[in-house]
N, C-alpha and C positions, 0 to 999 in steps of 0.2 A: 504494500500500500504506500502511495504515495502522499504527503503531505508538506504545508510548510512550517508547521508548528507541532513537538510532541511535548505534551505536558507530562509530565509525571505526580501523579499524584489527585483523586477525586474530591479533594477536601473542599472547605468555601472557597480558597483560594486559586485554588487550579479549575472549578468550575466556573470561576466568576472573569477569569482570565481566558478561560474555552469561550464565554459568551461572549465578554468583551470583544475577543479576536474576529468571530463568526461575524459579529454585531458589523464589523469593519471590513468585510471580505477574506477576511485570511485563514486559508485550512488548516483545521488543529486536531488531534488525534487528543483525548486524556485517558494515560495509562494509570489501572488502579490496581494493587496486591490482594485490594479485600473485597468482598463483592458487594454489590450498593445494598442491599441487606446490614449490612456488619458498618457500611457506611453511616447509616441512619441510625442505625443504632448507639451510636457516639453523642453522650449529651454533651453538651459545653456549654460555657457563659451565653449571653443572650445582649448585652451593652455595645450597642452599636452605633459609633459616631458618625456625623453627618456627612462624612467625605463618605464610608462605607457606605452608608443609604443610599446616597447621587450613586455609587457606582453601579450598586444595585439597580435602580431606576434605569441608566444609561442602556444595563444590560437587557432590562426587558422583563423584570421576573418580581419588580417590585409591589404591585397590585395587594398582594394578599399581604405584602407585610404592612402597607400603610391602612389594611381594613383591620387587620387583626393585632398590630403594635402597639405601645402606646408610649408615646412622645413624653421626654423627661425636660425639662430646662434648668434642671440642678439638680442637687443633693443637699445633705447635709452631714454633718461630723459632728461627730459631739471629742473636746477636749476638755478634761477636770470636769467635768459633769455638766457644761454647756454647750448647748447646741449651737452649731453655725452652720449658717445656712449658704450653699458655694450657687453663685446665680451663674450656669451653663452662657444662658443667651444673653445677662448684662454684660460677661466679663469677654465671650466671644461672638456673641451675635447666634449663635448657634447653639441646637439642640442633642439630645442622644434619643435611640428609639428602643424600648428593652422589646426586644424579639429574639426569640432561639436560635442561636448556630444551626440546629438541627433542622429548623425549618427554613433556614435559609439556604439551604443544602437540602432541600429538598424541592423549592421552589427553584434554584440553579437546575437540578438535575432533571427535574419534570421540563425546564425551557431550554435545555440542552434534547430532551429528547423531542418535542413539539417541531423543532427543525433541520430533526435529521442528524445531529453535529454525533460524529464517532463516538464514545466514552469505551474502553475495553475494561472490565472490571476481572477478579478475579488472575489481573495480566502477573504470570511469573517470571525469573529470570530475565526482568528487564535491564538489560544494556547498553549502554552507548559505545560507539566506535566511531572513530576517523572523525571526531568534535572538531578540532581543530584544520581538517583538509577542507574543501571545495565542496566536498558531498557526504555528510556526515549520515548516521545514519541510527538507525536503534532497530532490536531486536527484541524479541519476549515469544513466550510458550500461553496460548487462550485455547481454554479445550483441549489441550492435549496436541496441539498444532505449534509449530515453530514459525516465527511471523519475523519478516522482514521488511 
């Protein structure tokens, strides 16, 4: 298979970077060792800053997080037993949105498959060769098949 982009790795970031790329015309393969099962299955934090959200958006996948998020414009901290309150959008104009990692990796991976973009899950023995020459290339075993 030919392509101009292998990402390695299905996490938010290699899916968010597979959409971004697509978004832009550029073909991208995403190699993953676990299968999108074991993907989802990953819980992690959910605090997601406003550059993250835009990119989200850019990508195409953002809809369900702006219906199902909910927008923070600060916090607060308590020191010696007082509370202070930290204003997100006095101090930068901007907000945070708490939304799941999981769901946002799931919303990448549902509009990675909506248009068709590769994802190979499951991918073993992935390797890079000739990085550095003219025509670099990668390798990996899907199915029980050796892929070039």
């Amino acid at each position: 298979m030919r392509t101009q982009v292998v990402i390695i790795g299905a996490g938010p970031a290699g899916l968010l970077l597979g959409q971004l790329l697509h978004k832009h015309g550029i073909d991208n393969i995403i190699l993953e060792r676990q299968t999108g099962e074991y993907v989802l299955s990953r819980i992690r934090a959910g605090v997601i800053e406003q550059v993250a959200v835009d990119l989200i958006d850019e990508a195409g996948v953002g809809a369900r997080m702006h219906r199902e998020g909910l927008v923070h414009d600060g916090t607060q901290i308590c020191v010696d037993g007082v509370r202070h309150r930290i204003d997100f959008k006095a101090l930068t104009g901007k907000t945070v949105m708490v939304y799941g990692q999981t769901e946002i990796t799931k919303d990448l991976m549902d509009g990675r498959a909506a248009v068709g973009a590769p994802t190979i899950y499951a991918a073993q023995d992935v390797a890079l060769h000739d990085i550095f020459e003219d025509r670099p290339r990668v390798t990996y075993r899907a199915d029980g098949k050796f892929m070039r």
